[in-house]
mmJSON file of the N, C-alpha and C atoms, coordinates in Angstrom:
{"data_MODEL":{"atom_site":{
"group_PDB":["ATOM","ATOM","ATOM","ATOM","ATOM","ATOM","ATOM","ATOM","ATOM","ATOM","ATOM","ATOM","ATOM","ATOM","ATOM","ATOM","ATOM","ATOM","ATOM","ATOM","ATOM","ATOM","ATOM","ATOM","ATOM","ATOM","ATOM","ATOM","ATOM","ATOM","ATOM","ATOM","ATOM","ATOM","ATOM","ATOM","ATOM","ATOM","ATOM","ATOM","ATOM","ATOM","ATOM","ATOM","ATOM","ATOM","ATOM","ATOM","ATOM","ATOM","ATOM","ATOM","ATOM","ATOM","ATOM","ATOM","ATOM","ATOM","ATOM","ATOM","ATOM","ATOM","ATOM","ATOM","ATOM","ATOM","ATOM","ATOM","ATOM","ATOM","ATOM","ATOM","ATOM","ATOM","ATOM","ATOM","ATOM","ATOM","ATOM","ATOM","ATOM","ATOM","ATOM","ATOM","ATOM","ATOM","ATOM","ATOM","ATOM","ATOM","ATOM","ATOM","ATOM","ATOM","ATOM","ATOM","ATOM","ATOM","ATOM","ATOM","ATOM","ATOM","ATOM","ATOM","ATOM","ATOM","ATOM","ATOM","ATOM","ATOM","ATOM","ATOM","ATOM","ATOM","ATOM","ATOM","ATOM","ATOM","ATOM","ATOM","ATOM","ATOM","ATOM","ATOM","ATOM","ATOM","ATOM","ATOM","ATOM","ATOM","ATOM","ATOM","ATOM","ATOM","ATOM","ATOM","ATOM","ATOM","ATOM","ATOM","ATOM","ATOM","ATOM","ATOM","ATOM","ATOM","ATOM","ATOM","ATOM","ATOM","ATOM","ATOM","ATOM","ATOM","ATOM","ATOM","ATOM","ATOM","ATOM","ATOM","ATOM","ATOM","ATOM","ATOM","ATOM","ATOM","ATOM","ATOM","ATOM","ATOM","ATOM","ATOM","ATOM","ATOM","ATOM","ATOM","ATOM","ATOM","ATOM","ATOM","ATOM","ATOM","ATOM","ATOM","ATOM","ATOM","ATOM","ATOM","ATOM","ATOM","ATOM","ATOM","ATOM","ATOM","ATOM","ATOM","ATOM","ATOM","ATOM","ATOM","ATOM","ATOM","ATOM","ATOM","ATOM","ATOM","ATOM","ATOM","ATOM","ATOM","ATOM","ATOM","ATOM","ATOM","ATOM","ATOM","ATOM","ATOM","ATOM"],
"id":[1,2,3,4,5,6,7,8,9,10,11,12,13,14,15,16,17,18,19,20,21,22,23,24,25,26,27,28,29,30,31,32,33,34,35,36,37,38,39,40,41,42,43,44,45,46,47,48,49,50,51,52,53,54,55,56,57,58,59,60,61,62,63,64,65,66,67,68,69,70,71,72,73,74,75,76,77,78,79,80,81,82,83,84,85,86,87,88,89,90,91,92,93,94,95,96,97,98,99,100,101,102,103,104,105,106,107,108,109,110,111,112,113,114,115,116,117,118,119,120,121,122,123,124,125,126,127,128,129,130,131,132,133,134,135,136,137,138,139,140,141,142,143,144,145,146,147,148,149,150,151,152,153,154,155,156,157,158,159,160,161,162,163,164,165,166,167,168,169,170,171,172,173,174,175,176,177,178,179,180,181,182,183,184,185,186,187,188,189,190,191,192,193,194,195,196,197,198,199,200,201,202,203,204,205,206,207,208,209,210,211,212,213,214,215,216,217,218,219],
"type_symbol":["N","C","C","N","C","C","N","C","C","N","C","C","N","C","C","N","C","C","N","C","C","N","C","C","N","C","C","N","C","C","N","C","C","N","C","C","N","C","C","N","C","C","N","C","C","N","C","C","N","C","C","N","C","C","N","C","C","N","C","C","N","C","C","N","C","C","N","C","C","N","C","C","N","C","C","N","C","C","N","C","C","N","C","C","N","C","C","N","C","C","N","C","C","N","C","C","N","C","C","N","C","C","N","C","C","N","C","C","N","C","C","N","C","C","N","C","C","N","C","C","N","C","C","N","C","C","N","C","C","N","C","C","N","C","C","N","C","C","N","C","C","N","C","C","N","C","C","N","C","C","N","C","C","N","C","C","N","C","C","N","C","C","N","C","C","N","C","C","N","C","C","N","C","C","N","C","C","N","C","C","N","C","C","N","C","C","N","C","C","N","C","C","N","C","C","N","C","C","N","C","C","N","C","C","N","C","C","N","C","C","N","C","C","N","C","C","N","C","C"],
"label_atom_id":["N","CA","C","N","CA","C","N","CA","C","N","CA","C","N","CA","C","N","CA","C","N","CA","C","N","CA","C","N","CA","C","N","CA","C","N","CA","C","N","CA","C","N","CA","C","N","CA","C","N","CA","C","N","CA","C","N","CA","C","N","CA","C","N","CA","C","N","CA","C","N","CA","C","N","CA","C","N","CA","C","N","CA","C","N","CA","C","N","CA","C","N","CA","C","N","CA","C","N","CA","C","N","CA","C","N","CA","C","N","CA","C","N","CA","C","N","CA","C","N","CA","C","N","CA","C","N","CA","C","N","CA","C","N","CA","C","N","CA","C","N","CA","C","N","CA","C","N","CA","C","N","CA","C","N","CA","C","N","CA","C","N","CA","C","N","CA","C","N","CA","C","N","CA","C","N","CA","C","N","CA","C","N","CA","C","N","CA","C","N","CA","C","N","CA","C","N","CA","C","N","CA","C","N","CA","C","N","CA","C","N","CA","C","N","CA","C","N","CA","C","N","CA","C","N","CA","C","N","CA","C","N","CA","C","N","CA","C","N","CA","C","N","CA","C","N","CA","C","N","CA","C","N","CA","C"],
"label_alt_id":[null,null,null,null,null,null,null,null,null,null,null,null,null,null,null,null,null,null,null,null,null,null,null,null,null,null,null,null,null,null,null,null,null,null,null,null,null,null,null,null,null,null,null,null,null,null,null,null,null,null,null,null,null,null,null,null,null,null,null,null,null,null,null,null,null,null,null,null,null,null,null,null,null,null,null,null,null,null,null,null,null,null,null,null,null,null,null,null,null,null,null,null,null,null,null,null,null,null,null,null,null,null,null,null,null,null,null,null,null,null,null,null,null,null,null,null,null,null,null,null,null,null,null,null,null,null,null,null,null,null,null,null,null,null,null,null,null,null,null,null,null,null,null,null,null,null,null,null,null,null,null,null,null,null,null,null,null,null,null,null,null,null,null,null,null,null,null,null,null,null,null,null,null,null,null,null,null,null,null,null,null,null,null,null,null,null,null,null,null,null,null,null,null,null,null,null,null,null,null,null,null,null,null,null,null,null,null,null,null,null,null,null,null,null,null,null,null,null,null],
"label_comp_id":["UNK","UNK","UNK","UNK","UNK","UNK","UNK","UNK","UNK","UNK","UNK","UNK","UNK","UNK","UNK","UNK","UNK","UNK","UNK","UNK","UNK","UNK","UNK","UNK","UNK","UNK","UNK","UNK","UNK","UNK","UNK","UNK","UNK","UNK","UNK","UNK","UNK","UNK","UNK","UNK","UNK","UNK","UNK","UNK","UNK","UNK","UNK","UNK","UNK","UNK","UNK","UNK","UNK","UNK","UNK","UNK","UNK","UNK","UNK","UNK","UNK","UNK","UNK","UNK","UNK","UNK","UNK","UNK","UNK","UNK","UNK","UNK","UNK","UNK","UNK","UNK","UNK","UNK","UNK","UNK","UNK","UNK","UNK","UNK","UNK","UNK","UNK","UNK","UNK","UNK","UNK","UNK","UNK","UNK","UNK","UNK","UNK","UNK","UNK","UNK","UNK","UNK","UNK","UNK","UNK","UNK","UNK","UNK","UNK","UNK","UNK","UNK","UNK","UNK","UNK","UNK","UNK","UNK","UNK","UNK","UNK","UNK","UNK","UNK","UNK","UNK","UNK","UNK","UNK","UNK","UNK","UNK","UNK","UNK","UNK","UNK","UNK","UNK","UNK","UNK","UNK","UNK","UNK","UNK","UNK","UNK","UNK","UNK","UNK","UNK","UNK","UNK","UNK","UNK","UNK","UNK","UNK","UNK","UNK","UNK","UNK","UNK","UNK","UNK","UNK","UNK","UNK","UNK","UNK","UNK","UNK","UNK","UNK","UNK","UNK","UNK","UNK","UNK","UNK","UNK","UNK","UNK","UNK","UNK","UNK","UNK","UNK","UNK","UNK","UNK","UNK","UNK","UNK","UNK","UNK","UNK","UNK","UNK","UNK","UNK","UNK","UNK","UNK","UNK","UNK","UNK","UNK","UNK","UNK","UNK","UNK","UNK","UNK","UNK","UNK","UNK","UNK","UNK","UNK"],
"label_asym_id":["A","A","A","A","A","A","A","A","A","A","A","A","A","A","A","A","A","A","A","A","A","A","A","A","A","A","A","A","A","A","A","A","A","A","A","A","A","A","A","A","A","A","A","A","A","A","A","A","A","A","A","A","A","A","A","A","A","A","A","A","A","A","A","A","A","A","A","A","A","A","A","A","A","A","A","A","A","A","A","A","A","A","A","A","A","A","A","A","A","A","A","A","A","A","A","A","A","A","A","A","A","A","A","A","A","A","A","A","A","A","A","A","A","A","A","A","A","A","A","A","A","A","A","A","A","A","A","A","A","A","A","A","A","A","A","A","A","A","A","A","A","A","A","A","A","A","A","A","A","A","A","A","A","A","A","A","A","A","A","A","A","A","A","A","A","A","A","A","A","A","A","A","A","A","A","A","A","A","A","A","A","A","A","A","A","A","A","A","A","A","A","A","A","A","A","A","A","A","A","A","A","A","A","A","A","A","A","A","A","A","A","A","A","A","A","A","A","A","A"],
"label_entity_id":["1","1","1","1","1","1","1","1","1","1","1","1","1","1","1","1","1","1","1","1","1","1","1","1","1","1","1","1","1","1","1","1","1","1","1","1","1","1","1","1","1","1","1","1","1","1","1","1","1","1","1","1","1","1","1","1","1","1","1","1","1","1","1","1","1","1","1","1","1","1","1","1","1","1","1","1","1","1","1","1","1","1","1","1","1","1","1","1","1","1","1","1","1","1","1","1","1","1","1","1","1","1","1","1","1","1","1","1","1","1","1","1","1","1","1","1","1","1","1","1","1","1","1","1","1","1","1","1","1","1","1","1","1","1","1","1","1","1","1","1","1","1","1","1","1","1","1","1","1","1","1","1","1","1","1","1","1","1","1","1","1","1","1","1","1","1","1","1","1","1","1","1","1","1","1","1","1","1","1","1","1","1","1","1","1","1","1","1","1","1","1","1","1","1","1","1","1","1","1","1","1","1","1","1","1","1","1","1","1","1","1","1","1","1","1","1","1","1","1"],
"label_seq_id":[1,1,1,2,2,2,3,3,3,4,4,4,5,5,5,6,6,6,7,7,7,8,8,8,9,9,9,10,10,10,11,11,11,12,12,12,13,13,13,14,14,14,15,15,15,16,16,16,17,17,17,18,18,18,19,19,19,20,20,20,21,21,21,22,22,22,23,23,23,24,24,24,25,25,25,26,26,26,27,27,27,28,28,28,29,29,29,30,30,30,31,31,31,32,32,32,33,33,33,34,34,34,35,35,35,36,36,36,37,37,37,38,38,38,39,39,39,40,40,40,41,41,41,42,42,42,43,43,43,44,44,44,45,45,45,46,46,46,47,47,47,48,48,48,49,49,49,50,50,50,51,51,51,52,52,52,53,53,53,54,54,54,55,55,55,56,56,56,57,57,57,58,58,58,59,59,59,60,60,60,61,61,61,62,62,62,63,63,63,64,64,64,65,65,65,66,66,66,67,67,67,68,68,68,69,69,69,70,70,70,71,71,71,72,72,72,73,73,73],
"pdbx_PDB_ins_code":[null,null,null,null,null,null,null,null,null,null,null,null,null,null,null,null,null,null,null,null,null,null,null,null,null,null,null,null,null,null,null,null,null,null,null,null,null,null,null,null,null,null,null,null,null,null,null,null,null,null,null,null,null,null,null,null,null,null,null,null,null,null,null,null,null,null,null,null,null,null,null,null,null,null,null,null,null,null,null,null,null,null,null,null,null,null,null,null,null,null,null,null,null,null,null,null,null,null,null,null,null,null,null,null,null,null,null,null,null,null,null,null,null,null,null,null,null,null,null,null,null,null,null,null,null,null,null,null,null,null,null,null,null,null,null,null,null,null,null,null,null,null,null,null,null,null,null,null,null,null,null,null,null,null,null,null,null,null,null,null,null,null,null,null,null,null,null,null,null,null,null,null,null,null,null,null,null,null,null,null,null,null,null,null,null,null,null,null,null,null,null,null,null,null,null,null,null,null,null,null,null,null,null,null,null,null,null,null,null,null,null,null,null,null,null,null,null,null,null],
"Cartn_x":[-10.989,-9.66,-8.644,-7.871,-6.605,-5.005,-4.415,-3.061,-2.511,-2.235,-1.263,-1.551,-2.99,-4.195,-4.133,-4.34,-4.419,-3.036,-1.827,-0.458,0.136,-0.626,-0.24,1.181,0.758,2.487,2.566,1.585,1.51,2.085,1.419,1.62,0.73,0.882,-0.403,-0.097,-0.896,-0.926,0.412,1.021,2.152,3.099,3.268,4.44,4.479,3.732,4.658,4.658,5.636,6.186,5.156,4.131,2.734,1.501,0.804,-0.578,-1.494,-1.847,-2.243,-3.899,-3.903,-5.095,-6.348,-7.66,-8.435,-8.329,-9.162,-8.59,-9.588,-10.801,-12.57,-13.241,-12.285,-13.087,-12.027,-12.186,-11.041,-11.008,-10.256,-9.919,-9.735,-9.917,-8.769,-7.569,-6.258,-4.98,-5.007,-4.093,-3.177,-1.91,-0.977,0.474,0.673,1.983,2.118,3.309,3.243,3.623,4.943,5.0,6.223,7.21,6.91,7.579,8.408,7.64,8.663,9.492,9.079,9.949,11.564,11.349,12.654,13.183,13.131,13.983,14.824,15.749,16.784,17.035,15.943,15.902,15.434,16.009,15.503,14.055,13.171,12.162,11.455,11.552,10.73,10.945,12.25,12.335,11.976,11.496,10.307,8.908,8.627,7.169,6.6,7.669,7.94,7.423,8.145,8.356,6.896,6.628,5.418,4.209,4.064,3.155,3.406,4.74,4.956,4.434,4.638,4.3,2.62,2.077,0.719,-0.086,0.374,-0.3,0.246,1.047,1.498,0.831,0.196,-0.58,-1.938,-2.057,-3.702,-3.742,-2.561,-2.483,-2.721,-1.834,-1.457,-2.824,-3.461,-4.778,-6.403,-6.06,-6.65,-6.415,-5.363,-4.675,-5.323,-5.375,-5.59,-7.111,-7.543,-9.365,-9.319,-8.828,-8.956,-9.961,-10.865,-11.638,-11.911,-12.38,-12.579,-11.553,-10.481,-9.686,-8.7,-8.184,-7.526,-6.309,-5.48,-4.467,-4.934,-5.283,-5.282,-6.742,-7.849,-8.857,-9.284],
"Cartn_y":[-6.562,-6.806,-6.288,-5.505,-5.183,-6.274,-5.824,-6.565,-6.467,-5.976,-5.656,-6.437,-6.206,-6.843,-8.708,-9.291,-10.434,-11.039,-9.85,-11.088,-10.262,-9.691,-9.567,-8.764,-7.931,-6.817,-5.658,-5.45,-4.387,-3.33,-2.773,-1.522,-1.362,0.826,1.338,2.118,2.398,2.63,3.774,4.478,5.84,5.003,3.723,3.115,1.912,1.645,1.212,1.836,1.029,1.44,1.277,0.554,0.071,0.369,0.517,0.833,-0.456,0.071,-1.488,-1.406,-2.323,-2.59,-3.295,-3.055,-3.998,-5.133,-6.625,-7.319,-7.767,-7.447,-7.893,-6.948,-6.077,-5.141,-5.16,-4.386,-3.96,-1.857,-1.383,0.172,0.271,1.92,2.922,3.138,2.633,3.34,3.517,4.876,5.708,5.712,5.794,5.074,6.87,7.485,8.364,8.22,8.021,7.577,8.688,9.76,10.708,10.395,9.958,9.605,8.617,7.106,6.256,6.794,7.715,7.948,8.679,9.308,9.8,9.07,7.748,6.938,5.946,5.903,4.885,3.425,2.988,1.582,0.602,-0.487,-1.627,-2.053,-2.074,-1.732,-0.564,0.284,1.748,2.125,1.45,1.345,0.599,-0.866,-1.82,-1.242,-0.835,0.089,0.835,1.851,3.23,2.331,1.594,0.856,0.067,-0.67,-0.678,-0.325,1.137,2.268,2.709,2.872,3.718,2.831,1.193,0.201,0.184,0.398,0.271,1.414,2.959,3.436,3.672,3.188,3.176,2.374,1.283,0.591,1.515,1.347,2.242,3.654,4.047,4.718,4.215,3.355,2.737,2.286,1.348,0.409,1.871,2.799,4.171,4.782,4.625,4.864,3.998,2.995,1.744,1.114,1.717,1.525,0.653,-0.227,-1.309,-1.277,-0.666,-0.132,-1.179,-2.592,-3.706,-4.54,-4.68,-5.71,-4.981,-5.527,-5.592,-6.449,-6.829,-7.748,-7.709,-6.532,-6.003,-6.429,-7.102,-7.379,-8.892],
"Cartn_z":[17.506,18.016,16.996,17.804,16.298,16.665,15.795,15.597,16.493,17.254,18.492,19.747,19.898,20.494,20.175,19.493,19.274,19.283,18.909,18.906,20.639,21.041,23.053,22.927,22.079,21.495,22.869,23.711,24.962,24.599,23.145,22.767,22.204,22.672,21.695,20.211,19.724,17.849,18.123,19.012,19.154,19.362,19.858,20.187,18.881,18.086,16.881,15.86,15.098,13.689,12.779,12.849,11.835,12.341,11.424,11.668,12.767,13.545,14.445,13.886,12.749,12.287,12.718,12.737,13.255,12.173,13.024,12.241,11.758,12.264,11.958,10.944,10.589,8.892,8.38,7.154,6.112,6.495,6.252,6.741,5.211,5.0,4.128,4.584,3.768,4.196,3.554,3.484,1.987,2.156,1.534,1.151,0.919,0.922,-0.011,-0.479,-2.125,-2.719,-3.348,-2.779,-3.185,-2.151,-0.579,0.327,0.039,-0.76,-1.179,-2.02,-3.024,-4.196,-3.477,-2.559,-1.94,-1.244,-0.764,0.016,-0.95,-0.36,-1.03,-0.78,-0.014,0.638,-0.326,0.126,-1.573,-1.547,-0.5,-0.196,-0.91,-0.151,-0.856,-2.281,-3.018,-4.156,-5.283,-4.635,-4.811,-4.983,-4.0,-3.723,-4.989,-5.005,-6.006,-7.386,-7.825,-8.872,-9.341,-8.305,-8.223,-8.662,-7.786,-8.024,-9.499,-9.815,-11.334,-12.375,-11.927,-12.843,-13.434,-12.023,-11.876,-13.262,-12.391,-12.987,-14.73,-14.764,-16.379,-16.928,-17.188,-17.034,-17.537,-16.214,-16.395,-17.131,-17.203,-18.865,-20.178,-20.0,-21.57,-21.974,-20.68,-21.175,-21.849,-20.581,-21.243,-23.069,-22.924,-24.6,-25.449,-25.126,-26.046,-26.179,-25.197,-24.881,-23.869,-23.347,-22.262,-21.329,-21.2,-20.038,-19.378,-19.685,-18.605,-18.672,-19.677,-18.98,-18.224,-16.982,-16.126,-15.526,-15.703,-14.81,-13.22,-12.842,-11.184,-10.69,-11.413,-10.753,-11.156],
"occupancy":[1.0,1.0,1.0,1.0,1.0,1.0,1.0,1.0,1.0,1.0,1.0,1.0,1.0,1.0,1.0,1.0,1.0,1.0,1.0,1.0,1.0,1.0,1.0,1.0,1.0,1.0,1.0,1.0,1.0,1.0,1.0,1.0,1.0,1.0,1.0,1.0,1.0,1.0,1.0,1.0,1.0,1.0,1.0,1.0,1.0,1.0,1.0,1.0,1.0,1.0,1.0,1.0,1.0,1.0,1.0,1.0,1.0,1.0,1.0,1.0,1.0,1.0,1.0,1.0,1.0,1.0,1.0,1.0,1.0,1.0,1.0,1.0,1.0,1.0,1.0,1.0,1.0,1.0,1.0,1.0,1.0,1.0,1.0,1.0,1.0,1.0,1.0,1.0,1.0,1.0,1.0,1.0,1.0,1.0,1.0,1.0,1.0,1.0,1.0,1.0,1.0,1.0,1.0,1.0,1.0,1.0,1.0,1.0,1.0,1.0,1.0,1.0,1.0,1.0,1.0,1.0,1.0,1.0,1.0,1.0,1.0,1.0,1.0,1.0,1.0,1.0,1.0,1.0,1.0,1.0,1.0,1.0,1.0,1.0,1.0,1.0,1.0,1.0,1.0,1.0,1.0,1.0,1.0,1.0,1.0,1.0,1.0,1.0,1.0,1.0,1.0,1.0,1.0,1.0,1.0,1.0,1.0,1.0,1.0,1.0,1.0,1.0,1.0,1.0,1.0,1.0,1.0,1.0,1.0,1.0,1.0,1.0,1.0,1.0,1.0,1.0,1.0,1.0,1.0,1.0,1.0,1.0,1.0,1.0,1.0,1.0,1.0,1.0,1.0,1.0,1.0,1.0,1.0,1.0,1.0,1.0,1.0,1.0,1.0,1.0,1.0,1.0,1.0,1.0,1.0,1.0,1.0,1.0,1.0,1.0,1.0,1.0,1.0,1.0,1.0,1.0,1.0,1.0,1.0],
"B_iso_or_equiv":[0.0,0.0,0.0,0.0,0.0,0.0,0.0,0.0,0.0,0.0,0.0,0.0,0.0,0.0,0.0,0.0,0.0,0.0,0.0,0.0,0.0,0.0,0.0,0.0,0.0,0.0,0.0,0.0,0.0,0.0,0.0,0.0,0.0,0.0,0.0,0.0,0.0,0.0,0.0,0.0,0.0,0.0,0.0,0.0,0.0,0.0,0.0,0.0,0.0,0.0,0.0,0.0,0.0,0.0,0.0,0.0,0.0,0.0,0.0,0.0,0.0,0.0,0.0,0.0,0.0,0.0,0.0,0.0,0.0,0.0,0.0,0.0,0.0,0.0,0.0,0.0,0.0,0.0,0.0,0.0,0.0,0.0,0.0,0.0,0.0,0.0,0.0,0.0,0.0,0.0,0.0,0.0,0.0,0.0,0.0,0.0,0.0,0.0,0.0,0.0,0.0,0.0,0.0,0.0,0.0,0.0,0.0,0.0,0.0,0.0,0.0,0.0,0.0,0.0,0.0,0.0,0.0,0.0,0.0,0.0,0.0,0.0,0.0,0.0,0.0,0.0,0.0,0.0,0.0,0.0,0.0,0.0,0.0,0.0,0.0,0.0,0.0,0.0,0.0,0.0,0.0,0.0,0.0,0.0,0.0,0.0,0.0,0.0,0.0,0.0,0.0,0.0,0.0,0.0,0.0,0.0,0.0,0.0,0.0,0.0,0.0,0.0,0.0,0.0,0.0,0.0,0.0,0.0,0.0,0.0,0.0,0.0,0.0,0.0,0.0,0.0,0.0,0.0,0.0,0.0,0.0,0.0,0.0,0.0,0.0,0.0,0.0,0.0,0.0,0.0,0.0,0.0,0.0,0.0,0.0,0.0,0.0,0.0,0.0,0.0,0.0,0.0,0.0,0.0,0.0,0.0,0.0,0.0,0.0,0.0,0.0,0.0,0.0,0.0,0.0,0.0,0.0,0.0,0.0],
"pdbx_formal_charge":[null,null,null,null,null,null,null,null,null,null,null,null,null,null,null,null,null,null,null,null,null,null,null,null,null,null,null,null,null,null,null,null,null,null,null,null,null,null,null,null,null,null,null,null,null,null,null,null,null,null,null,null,null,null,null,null,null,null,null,null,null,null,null,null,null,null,null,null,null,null,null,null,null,null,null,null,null,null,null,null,null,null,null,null,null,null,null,null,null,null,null,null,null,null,null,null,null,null,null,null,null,null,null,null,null,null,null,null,null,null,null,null,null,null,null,null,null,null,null,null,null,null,null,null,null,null,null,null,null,null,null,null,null,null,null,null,null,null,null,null,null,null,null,null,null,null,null,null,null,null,null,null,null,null,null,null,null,null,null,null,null,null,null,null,null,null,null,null,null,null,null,null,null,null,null,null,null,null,null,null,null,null,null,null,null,null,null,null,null,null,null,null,null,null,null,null,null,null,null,null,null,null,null,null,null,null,null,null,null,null,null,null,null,null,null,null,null,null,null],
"auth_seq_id":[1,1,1,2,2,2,3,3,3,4,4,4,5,5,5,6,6,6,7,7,7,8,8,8,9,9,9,10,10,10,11,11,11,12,12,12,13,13,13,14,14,14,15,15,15,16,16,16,17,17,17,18,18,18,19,19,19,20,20,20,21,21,21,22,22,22,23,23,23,24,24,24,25,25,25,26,26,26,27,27,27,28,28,28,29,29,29,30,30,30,31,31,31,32,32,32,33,33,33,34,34,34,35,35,35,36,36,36,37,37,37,38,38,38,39,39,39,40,40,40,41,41,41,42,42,42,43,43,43,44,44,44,45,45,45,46,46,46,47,47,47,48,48,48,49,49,49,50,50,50,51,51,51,52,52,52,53,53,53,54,54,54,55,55,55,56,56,56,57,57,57,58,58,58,59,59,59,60,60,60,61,61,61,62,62,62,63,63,63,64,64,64,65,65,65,66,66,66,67,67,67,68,68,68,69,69,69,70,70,70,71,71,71,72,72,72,73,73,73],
"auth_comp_id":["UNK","UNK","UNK","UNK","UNK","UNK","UNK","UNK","UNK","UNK","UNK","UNK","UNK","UNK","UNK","UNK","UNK","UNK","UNK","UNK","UNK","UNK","UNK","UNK","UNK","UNK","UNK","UNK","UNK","UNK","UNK","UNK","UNK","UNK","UNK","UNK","UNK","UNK","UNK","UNK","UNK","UNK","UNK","UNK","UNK","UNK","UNK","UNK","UNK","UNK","UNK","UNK","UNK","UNK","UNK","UNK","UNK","UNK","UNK","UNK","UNK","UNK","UNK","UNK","UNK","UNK","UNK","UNK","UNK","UNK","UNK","UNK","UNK","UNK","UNK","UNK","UNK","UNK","UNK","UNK","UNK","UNK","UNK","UNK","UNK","UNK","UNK","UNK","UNK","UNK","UNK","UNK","UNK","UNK","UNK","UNK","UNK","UNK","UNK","UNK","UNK","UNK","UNK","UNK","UNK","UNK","UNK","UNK","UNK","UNK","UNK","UNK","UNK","UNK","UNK","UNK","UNK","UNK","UNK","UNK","UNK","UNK","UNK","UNK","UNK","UNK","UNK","UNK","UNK","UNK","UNK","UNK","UNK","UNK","UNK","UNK","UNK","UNK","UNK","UNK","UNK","UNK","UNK","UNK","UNK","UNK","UNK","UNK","UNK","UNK","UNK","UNK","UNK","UNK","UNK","UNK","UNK","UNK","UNK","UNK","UNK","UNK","UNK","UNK","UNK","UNK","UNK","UNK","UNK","UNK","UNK","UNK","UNK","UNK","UNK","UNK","UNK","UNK","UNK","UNK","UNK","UNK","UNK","UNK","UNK","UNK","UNK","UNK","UNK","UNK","UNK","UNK","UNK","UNK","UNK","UNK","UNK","UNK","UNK","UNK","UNK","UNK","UNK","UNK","UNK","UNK","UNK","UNK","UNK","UNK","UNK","UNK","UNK","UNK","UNK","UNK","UNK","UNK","UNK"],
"auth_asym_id":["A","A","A","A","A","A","A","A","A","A","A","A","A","A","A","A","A","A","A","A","A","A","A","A","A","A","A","A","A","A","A","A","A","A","A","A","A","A","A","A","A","A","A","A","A","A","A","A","A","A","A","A","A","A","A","A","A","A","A","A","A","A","A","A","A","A","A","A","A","A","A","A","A","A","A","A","A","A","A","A","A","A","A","A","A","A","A","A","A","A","A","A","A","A","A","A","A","A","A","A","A","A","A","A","A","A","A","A","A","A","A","A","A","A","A","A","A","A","A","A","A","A","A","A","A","A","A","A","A","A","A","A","A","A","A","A","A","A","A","A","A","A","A","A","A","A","A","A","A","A","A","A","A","A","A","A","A","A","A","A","A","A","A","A","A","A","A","A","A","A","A","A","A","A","A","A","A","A","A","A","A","A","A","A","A","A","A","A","A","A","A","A","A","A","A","A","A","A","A","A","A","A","A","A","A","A","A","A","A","A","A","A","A","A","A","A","A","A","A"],
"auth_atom_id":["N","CA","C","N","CA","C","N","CA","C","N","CA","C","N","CA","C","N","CA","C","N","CA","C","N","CA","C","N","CA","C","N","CA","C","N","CA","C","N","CA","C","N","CA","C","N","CA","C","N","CA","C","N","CA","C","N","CA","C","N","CA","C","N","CA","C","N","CA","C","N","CA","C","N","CA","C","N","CA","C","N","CA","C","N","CA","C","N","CA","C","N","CA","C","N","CA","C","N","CA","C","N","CA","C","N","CA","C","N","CA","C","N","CA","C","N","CA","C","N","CA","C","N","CA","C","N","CA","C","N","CA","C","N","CA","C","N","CA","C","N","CA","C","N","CA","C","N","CA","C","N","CA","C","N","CA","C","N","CA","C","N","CA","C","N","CA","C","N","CA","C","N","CA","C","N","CA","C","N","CA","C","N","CA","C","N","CA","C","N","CA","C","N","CA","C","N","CA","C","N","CA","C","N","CA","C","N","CA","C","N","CA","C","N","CA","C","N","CA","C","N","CA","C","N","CA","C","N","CA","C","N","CA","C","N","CA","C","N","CA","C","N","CA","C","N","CA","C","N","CA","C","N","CA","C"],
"pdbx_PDB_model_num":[1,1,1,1,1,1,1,1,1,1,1,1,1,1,1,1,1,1,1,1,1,1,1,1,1,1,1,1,1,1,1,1,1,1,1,1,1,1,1,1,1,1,1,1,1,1,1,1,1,1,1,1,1,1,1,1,1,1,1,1,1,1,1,1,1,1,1,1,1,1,1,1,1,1,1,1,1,1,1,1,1,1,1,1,1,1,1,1,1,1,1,1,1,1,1,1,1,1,1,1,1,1,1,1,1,1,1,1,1,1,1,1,1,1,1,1,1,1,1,1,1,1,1,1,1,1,1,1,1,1,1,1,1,1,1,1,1,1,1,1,1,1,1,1,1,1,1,1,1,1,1,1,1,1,1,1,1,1,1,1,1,1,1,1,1,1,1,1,1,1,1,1,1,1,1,1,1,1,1,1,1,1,1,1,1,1,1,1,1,1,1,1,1,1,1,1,1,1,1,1,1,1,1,1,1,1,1,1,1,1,1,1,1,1,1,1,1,1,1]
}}}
């Protein structure tokens, strides 16, 4: 059953704005992450921030040897 499906939205995956996910597995989505970087919404600028946070991070901890500790797991 996906999302659309279970909350009785009588639309298909072309008529919304979101991915109509199943709700009985987990999927791959991919984000693309240059798309947020060009929007100006306080949202997508959240996102951006985010992502930049993340992988800075997984630099720095690279730099520094960190290989198993993590905040993110």
């Amino acid at each position: 059953m996906r999302f659309s499906s279970f909350f009785n939205l009588g639309k298909r995956q072309n008529e919304l704005d979101f991915v109509d996910i199943p709700l009985d597995t987990d999927i791959q989505l991919f984000i693309d992450p240059y798309a947020l970087s060009t929007r100006n919404d306080r949202f997508a600028i959240e996102c951006n921030n985010i992502i930049v946070n993340f992988f800075q991070r997984v630099i720095d901890d690279i730099k520094n040897g960190n290989f198993v500790k993590s905040p993110f797991l």
